[in-house]
DOVEX-786731 format. One record per residue (C-alpha): residue number from 1; chain; x, y, z. Coordinates in steps of 0.25 Angstrom, whole numbers, always signed. Example, Ala and Ser with C-alpha at 12.3 -4.5 7.8 and 13.67 -1.06 7.14 Angstrom:
BEGIN
  vexti  drenfi     c1     c2     c3
      1       A    +49    -18    +31
      2       A    +55     -4    +29
***
This chain:
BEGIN
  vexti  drenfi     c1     c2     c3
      1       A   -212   -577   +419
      2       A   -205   -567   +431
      3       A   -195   -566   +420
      4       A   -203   -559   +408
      5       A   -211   -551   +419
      6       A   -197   -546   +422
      7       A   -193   -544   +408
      8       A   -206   -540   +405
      9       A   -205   -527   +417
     10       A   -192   -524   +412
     11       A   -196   -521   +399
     12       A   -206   -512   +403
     13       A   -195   -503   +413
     14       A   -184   -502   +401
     15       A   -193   -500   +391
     16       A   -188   -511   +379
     17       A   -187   -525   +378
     18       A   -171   -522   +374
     19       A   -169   -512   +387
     20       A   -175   -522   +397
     21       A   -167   -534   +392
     22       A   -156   -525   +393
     23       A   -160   -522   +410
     24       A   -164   -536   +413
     25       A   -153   -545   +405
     26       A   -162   -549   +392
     27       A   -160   -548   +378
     28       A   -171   -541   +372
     29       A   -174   -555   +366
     30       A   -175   -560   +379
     31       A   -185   -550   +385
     32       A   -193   -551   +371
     33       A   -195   -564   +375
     34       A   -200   -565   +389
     35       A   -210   -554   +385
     36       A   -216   -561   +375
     37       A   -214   -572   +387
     38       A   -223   -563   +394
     39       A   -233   -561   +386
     40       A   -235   -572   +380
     41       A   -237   -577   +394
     42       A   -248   -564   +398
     43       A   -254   -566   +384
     44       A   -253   -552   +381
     45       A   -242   -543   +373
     46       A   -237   -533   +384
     47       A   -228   -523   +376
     48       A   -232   -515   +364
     49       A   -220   -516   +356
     50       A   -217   -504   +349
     51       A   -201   -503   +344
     52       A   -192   -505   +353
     53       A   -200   -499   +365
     54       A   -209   -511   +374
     55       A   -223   -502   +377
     56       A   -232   -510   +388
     57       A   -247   -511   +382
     58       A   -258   -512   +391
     59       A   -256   -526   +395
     60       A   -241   -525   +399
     61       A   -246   -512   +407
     62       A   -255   -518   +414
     63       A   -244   -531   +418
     64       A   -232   -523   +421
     65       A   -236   -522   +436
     66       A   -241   -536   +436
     67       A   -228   -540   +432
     68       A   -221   -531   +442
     69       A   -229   -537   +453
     70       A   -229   -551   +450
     71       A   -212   -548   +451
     72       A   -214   -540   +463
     73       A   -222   -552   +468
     74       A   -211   -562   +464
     75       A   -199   -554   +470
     76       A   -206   -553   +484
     77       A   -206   -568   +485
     78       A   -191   -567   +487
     79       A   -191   -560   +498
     80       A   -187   -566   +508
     81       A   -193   -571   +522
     82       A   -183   -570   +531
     83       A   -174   -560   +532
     84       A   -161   -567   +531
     85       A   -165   -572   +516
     86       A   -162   -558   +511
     87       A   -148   -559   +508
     88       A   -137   -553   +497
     89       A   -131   -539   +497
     90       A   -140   -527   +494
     91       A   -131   -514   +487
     92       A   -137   -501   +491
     93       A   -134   -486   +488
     94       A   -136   -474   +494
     95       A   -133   -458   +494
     96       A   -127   -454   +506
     97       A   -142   -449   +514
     98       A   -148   -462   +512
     99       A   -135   -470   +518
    100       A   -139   -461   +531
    101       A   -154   -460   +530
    102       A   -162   -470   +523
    103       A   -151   -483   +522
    104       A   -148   -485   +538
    105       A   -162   -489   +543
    106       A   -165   -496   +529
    107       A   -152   -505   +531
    108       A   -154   -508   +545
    109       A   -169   -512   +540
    110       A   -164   -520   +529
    111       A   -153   -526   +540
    112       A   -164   -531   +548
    113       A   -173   -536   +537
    114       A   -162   -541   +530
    115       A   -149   -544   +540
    116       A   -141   -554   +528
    117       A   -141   -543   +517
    118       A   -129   -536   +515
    119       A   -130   -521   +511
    120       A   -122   -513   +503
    121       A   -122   -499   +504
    122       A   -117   -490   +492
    123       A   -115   -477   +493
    124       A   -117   -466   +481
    125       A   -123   -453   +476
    126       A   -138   -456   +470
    127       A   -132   -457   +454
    128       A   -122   -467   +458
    129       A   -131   -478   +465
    130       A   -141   -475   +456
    131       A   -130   -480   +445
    132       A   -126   -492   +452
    133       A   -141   -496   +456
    134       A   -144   -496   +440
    135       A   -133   -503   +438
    136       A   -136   -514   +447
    137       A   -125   -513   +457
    138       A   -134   -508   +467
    139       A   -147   -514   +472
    140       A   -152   -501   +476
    141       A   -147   -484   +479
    142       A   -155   -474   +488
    143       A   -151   -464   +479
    144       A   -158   -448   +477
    145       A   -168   -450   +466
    146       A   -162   -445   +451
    147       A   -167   -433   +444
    148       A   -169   -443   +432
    149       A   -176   -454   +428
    150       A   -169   -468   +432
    151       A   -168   -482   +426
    152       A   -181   -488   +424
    153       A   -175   -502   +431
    154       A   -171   -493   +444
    155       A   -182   -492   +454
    156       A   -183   -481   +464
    157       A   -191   -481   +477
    158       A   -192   -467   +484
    159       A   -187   -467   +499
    160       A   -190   -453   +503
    161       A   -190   -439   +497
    162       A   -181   -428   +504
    163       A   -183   -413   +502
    164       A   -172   -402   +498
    165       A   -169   -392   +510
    166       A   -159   -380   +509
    167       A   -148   -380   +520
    168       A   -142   -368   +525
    169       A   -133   -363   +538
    170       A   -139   -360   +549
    171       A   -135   -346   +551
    172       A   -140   -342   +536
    173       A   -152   -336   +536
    174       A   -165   -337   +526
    175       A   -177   -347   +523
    176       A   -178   -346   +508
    177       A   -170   -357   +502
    178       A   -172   -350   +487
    179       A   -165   -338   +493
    180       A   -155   -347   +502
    181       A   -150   -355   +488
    182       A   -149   -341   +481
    183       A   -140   -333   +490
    184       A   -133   -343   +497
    185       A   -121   -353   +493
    186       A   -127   -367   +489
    187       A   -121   -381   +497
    188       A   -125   -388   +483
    189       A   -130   -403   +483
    190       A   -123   -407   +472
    191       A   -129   -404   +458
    192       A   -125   -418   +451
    193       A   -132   -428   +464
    194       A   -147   -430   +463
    195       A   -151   -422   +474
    196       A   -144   -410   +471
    197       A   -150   -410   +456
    198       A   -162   -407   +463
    199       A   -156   -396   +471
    200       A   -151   -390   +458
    201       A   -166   -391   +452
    202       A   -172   -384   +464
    203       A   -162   -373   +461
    204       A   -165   -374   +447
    205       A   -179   -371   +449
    206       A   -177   -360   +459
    207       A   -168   -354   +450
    208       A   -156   -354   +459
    209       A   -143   -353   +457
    210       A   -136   -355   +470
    211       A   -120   -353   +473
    212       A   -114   -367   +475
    213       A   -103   -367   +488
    214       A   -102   -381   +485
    215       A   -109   -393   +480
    216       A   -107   -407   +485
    217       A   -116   -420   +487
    218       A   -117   -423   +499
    219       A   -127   -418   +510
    220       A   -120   -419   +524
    221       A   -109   -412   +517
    222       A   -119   -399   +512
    223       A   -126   -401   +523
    224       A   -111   -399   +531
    225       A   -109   -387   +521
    226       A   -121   -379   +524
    227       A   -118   -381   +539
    228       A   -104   -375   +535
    229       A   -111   -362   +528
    230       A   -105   -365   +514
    231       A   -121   -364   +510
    232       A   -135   -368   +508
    233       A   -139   -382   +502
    234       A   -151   -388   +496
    235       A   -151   -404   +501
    236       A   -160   -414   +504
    237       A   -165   -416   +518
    238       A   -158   -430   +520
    239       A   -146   -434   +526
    240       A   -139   -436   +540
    241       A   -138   -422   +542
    242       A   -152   -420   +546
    243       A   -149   -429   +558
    244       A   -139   -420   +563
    245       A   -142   -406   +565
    246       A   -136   -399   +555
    247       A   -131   -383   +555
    248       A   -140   -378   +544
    249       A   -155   -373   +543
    250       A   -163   -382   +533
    251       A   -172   -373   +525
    252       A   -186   -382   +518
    253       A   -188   -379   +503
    254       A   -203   -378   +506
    255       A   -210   -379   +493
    256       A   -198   -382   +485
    257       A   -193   -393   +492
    258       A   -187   -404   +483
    259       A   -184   -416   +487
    260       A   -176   -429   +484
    261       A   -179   -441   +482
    262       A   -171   -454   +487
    263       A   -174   -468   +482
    264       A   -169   -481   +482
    265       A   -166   -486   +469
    266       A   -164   -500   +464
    267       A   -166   -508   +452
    268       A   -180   -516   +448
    269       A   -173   -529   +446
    270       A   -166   -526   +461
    271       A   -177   -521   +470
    272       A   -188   -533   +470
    273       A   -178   -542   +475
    274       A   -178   -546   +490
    275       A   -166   -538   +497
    276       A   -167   -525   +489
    277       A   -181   -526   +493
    278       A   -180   -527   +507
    279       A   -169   -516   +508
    280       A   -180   -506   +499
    281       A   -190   -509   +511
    282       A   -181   -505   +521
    283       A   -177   -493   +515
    284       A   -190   -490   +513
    285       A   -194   -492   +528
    286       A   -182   -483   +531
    287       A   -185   -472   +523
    288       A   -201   -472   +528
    289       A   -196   -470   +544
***
């Protein structure tokens, strides 16, 4: 029956008998049957039917989380005891802060917990791994949040929130950042990566429209800029340059501070099994230090 429960919360995520058997590999024959499998079973209809949509009545409502739990349940039995059970090769991405920041301590976590695992590391912007998560060649990306809805078979788990400052050279004077973005040259995080679609909202909001000196993606390198003069820079406060002690004054956003968000994102069917599991515990032990 772990079968038709699968089926059974597949059709719930995509919607359609036809889009889920499509996801998991079933004809819409196919996943038409182990419903009915299902319910025949429980002894109660769990869908109304109404065209081509699947709609959960009161009884499918109330045993969608049942059914998640007993496949939570049934997934934690294959962890394993002994660390050296965990085997195979675990494909991770990562933008270029979490390679420095989150990923180290994790890997030496998972190294420990887990010293027959073999991890690969994939490098990328967020849009990238976030494309090859969804299409299965990664097991999972830390990766910026997107400003748009994702896939209802990707699953996300926040890591850690991190707030927008202004940067600016030492020697230039002045505390408001409005007044800072408006006068001053802009060092742009660039428009088309996540992160710097929020910094081109916050400027929409504020109705500012700033002279770009240059517009690039990554932070050390604006972070290097604005030491140099070229200008000011809205950026996140992440990254190996706030180990060091960099030659620029960091002004807070106070109120309108924003924030990004980074996430690990994996698929559904990837994130109960055992290795992916352990590695998402150890990420998150990481990020809570």
């Amino acid at each position: 029956m772990l079968r038709e429960l699968k089926t059974f919360i597949a059709v719930t995520r995509h919607g359609t008998f036809a889009a889920a058997g499509m996801h998991i590999g079933l004809t819409q024959s196919a996943v038409s049957a182990q419903i009915r499998q299902l319910e025949q079973a429980l002894g109660v209809p769990l869908f109304d039917r109404t065209g081509r949509q699947a709609t959960l009545n009161a009884a499918g409502l109330r045993a969608l989380p049942l059914a998640r739990e007993i496949l939570e349940t049934f997934n934690r039995m294959a962890v394993p005891v002994d660390a050296n059970e965990y085997r195979g090769e675990l494909k991770v991405g990562a933008i270029t802060t979490a390679q420095t920041g989150l990923l180290p301590q994790a890997l030496v976590r998972l190294r420990q917990a887990a010293p027959t695992v073999e991890c690969k590391l994939i490098p990328g912007v967020s849009l990238e791994l976030l494309s090859q998560v969804d299409a299965g060649e990664l097991d999972s990306a830390i990766i910026i949040r997107p400003p748009f809805d994702l896939p209802k078979e990707l699953h996300v788990q926040v890591l850690r929130k991190e707030p927008f400052a202004l940067i600016v050279p030492h020697t230039l004077a002045g505390d408001d950042p409005l007044q800072l973005l408006a006068t001053q040259p802009h060092v742009r995080y660039d428009r088309t990566s996540f992160g710097g679609r929020l910094v081109s909202r916050f400027l929409k909001e504020h109705k500012l429209d700033v002279q770009v000196a240059l517009e690039l993606d990554e932070l050390e390198a604006i972070v290097k800029m604005v030491e140099c003069g070229l200008g000011v820079s809205l950026i996140p406060q992440a990254g190996l340059w706030l180990e060091r002690s960099p030659n620029v004054r960091i002004i807070p956003l106070g109120s309108r501070t924003f924030y990004r968000e980074i996430i690990l994102l994996s698929r559904y069917s990837q994130r109960q099994l055992p290795v992916p599991q352990l590695f998402t515990r150890c990420l998150l032990a990481s990020a809570n230090l």
